[in-house]
C-alpha positions as CSV (number, residue, x, y, z in Angstrom):
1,X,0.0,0.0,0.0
2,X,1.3,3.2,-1.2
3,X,2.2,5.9,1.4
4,X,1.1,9.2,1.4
5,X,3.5,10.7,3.8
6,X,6.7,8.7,5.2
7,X,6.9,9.4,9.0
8,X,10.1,10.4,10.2
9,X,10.8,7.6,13.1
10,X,13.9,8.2,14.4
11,X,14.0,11.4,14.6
12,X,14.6,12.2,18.7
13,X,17.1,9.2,18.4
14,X,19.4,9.5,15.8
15,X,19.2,13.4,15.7
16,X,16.9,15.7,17.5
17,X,13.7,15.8,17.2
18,X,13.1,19.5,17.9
19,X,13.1,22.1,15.4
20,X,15.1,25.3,16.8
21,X,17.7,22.7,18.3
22,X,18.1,20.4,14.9
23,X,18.6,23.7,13.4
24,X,21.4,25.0,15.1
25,X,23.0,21.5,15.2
26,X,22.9,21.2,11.4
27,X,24.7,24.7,11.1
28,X,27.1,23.9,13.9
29,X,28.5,21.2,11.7
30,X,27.9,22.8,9.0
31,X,30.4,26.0,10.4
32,X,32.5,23.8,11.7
33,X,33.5,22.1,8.5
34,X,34.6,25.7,7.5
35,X,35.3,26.6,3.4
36,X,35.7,23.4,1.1
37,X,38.7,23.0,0.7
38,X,38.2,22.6,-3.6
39,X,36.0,25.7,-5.1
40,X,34.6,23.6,-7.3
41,X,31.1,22.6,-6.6
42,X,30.7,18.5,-6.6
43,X,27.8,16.8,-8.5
44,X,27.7,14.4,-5.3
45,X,28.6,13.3,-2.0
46,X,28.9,10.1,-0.2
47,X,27.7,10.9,3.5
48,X,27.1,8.9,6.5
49,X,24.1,7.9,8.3
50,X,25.3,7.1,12.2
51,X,23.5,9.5,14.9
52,X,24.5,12.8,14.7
53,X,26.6,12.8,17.8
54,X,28.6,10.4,15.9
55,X,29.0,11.0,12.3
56,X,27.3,14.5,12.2
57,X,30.2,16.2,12.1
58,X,31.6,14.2,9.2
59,X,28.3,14.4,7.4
60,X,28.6,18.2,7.8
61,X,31.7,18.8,6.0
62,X,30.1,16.6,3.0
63,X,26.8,18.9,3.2
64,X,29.4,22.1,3.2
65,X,30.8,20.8,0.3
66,X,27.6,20.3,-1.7
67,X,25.4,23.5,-0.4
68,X,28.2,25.7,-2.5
69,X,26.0,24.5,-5.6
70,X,23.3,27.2,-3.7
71,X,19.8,27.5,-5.3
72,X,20.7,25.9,-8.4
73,X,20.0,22.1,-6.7
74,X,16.2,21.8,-7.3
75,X,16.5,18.0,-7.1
76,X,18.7,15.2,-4.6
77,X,18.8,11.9,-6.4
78,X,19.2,9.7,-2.1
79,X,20.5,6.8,-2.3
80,X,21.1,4.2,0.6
81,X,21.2,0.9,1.8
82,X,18.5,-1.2,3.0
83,X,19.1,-2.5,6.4
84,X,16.1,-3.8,7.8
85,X,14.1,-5.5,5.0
86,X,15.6,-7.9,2.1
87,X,14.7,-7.6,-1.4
88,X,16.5,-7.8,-4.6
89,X,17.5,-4.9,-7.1
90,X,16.4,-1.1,-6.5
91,X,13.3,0.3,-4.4
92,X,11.8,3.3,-4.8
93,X,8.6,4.7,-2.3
94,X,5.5,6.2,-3.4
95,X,5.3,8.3,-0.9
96,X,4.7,12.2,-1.6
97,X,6.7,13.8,1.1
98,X,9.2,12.7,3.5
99,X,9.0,14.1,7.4
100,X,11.2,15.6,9.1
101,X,10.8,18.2,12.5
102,X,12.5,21.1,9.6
103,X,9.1,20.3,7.2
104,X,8.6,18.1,5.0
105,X,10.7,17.1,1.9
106,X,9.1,16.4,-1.6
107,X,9.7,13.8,-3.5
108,X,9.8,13.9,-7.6
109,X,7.3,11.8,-8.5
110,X,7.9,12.5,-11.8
111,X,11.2,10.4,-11.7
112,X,10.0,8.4,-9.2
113,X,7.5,7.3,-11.5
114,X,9.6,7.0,-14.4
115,X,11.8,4.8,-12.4
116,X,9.0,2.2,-12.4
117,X,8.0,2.6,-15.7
118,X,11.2,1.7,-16.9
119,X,11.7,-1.3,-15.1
120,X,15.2,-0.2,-13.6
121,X,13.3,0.2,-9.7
122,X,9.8,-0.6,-7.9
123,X,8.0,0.4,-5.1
124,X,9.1,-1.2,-1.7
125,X,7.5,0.7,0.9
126,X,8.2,-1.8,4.0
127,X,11.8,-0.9,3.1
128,X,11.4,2.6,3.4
129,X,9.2,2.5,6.9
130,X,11.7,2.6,9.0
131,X,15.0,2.8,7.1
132,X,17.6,5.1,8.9
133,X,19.9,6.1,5.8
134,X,17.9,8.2,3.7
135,X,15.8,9.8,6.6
136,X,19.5,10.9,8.4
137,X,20.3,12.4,5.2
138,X,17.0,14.4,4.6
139,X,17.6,17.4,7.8
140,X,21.1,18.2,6.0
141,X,19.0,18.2,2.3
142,X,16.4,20.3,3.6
143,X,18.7,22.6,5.4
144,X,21.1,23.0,2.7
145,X,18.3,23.4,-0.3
146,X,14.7,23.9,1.6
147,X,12.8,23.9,-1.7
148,X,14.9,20.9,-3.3
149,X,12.7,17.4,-4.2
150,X,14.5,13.8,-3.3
151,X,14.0,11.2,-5.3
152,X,14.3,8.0,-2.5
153,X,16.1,4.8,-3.5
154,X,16.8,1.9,-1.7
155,X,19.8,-0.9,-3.0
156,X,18.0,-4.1,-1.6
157,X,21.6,-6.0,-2.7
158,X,24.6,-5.2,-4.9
159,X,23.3,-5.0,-7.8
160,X,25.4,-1.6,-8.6
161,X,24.9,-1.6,-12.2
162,X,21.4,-1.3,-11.7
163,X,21.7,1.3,-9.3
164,X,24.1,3.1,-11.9
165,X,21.4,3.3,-14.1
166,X,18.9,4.8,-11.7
167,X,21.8,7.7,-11.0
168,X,22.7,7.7,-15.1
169,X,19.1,8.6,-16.1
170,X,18.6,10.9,-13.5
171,X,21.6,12.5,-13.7
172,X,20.5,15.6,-15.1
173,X,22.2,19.0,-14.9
174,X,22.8,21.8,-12.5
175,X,19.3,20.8,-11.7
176,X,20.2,18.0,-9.7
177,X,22.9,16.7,-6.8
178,X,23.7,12.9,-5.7
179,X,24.3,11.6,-2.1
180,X,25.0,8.4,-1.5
181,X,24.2,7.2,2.4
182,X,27.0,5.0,3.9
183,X,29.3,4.4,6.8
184,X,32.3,2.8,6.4
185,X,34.0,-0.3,8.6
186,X,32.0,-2.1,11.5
187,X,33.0,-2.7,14.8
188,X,36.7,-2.6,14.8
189,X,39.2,-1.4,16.9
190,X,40.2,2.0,16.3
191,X,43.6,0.9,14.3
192,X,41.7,-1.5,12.4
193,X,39.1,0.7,11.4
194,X,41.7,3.8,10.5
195,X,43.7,1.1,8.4
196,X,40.6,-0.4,7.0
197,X,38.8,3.2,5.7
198,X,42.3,4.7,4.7
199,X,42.2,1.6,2.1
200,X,38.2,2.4,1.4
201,X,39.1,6.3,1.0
202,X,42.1,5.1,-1.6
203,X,39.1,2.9,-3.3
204,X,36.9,5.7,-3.8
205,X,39.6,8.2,-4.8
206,X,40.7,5.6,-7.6
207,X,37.5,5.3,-9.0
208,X,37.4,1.7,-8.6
209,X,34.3,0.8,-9.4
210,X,32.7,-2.9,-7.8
211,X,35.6,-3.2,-5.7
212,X,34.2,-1.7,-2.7
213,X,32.8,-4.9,-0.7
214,X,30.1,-4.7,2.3
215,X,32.9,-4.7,4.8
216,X,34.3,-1.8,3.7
217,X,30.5,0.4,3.5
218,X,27.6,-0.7,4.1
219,X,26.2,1.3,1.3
220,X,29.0,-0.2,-1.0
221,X,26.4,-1.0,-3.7
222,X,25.3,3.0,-4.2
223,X,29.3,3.8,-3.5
224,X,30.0,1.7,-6.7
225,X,27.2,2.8,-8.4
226,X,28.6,6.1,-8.0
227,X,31.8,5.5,-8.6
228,X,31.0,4.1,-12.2
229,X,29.3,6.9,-13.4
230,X,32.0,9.0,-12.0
231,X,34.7,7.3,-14.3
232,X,32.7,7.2,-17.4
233,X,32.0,10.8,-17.1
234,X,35.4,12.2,-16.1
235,X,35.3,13.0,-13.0
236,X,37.1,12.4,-9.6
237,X,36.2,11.5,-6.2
238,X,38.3,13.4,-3.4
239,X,38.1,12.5,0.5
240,X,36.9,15.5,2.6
241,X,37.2,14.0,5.6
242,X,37.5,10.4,7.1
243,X,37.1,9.8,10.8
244,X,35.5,7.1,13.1
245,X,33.0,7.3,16.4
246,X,36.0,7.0,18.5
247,X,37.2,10.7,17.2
248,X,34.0,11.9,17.6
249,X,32.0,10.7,20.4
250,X,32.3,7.1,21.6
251,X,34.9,4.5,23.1
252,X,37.8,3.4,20.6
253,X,37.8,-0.3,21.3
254,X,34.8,-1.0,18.8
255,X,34.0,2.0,16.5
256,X,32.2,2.9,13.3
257,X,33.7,4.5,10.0
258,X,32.8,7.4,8.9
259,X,33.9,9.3,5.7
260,X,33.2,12.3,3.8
261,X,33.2,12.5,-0.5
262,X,32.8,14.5,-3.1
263,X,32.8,13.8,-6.5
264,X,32.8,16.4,-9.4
């Protein structure tokens, strides 16, 4: 059954769920990632999807990076992982708007729709319910570009190449931004994990395309999605920032990667 609005239900757990306060987090980290560090505006970002007390700091300096495109974004093509409910290739919801305590965020139901027509996605709304790794995504979209659309997409697997041709015919121009949701390694120890994501950042800088695994990201499917499209169009991938929960806010004895990317 199609949904009409998608609830946001974890907000007041993975960020807050009060307006004035979610506001002045989001340009906290957002000030506190300072002036990208390349003046060229990316097409996309990969971003992670933790609670905010742990990866919203790395999040922010991805969101810094891509709000220099301004006004122009009218569109955010969301990609993430699927972590609670199985399915094969790439879902999309048919919901209209997507909560948040900011307002709500449209969704382009145009290319939502087209999406479906073409065969390359379908509706999975169980998937969306109570997925966490487009709905951490949505306060730094609607912060960053209040009157932009999303279009929401879900890899159930690693089917990347159908995922890349989600992104390839959405692509568009000025018009419209990427962000791919992932974190990085899982439950390491902190020199594992910094050896581990150094390798992952090295990865994404090459361009190598179905080489990151599920151990690496847990969004590797999108991140090689990405990463195709990247190559075939020219562009590069640089690391904005790579950290782990035990830099940020918890113990360092079992922590969670975090990095921040921009491609352009």
């Amino acid at each position: 059954m199609r949904m009409r609005s998608r609830a946001a239900v974890v907000a007041g757990m993975f960020y807050s769920d009060k307006p004035q306060e979610l506001a002045a987090t989001l340009k906290s980290y957002l000030a506190a990632a300072g002036p990208p560090k390349d003046a060229k505006p990316p097409k996309a970002i990969v971003a992670p999807h933790a609670g905010y007390i742990y990866s919203g700091p790395v999040a922010g300096t991805a969101y810094a990076s891509l709000a220099t495109r301004g006004s122009a974004v009218e569109r955010v093509l969301l990609v993430g992982p699927s972590h609670r409910v199985a399915f094969s290739g790439v879902g999309t919801s048919g919901a209209s708007e997507f909560e948040t305590p900011l307002g709500p965020v449209h969704v382009d139901r145009d290319a939502a729709n087209a999406l479906v027509d073409k065969g390359l996605a379908r509706e999975v709304e169980q998937a969306h319910k109570n997925e966490h790794s487009l709905e951490v995504q949505l306060p730094f979209i609607k912060h960053a570009f209040p009157d932009a659309r999303i279009v929401p997409i879900l890899a159930g697997d690693d089917d990347w190449q159908g995922v890349a041709k989600v992104m390839d015919l959405l692509w568009g121009g000025d018009e419209t931004a990427l962000v791919v949701s992932s974190d990085l390694s899982h439950y390491h120890d902190y020199a594992t994990a910094k050896k581990i994501d150094a390798g992952t950042a090295h990865d994404l800088e090459t361009l190598a395309a179905g080489q990151v695994d599920f151990e690496q990201a847990c969004g590797a499917t999108g991140v090689n999605a990405l990463l195709s499209l990247a190559a075939s169009k020219g562009m590069a991938c640089a690391t904005l920032d790579l950290r782990n929960s035990g830099d940020t806010a918890g113990p360092r004895d079992r922590v969670v990667g975090y990095g921040a990317f921009a491609v352009g």
